[in-house]
C-alpha positions in Angstrom: -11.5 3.4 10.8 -9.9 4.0 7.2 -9.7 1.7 4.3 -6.7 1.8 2.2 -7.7 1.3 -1.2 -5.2 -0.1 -4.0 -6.2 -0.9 -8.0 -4.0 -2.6 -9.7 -3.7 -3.8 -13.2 -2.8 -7.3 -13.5 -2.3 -9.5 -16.6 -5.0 -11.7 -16.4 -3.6 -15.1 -17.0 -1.3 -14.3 -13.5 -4.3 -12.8 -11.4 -4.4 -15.7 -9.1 -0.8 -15.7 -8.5 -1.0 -12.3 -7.8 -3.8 -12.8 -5.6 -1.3 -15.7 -3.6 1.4 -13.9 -3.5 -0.3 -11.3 -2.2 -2.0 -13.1 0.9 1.7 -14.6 1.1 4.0 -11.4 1.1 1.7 -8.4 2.0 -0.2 -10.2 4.7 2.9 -11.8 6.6 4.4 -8.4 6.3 2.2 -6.0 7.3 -0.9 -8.3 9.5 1.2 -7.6 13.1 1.6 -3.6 12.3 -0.4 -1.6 15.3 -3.6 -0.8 13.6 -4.3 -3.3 11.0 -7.7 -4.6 11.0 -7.4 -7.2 7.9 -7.9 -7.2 4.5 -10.2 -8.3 1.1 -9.5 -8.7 -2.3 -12.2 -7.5 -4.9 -12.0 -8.8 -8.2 -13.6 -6.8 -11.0 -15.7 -7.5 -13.8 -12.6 -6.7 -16.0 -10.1 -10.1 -15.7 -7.1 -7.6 -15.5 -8.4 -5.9 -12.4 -7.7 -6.6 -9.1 -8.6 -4.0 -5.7 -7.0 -4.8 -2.3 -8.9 -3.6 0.4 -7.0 -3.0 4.2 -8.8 -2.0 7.0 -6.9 0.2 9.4 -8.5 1.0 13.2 -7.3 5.3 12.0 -5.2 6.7 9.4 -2.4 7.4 11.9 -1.7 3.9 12.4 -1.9 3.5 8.3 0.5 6.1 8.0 2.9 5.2 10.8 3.8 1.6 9.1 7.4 2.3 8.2 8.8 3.0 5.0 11.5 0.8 4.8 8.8 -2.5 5.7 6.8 -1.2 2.9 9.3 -0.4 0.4 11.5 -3.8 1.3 8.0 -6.0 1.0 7.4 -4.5 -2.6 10.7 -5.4 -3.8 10.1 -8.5 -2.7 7.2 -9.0 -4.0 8.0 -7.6 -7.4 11.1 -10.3 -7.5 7.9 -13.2 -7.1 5.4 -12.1 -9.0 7.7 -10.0 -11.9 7.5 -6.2 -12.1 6.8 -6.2 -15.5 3.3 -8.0 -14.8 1.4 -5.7 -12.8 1.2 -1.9 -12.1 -0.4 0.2 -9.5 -3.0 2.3 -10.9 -4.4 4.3 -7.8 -4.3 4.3 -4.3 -7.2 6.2 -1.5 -7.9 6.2 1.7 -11.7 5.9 2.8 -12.9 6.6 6.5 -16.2 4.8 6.6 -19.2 6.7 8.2 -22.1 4.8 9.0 -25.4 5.6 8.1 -28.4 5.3 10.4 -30.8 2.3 9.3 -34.8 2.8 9.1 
């Protein structure tokens, strides 16, 4: 399993809009790709932060979801929410390794 990790700055006053729009575009798009797992939405102590969280079953499957699909559902995306109102500050991937409990 991999988590794709996105941080994005958001003006604050918009974050819930971003947060709906996001659930609205991103998950429609993207929630029937082989692989996906699901996704959550972290919200920072900062009100212009905002980390989205995807689960992927490998990082083949992450990296097999087409260009075009992601590039077309940012443009649209960007048209709803304004381009000028949030930016994309940093984007990992995270394979998750679990720990033995005591």
């Amino acid at each position: 399993m991999i988590n794709e990790w996105l941080r994005f700055r958001v003006k604050p006053e918009l974050r819930e809009k971003f947060i709906q729009l996001d659930q609205e575009i991103w998950d429609e798009a993207i929630a029937s790709s082989p692989g996906y797992l699901g996704k959550e939405i972290w919200l920072g102590a900062a009100p212009d932060q905002v980390v989205v969280i995807v689960h992927w079953e490998s990082e083949e499957l992450w990296n097999a979801v087409p260009t075009d699909l992601v590039d077309a559902t940012e443009a649209r995306f960007a048209a709803a929410m304004g381009a000028e109102n949030y930016e994309l500050l940093e984007v990992q991937g995270y394979r998750i390794r679990k720990l033995p409990h005591n």
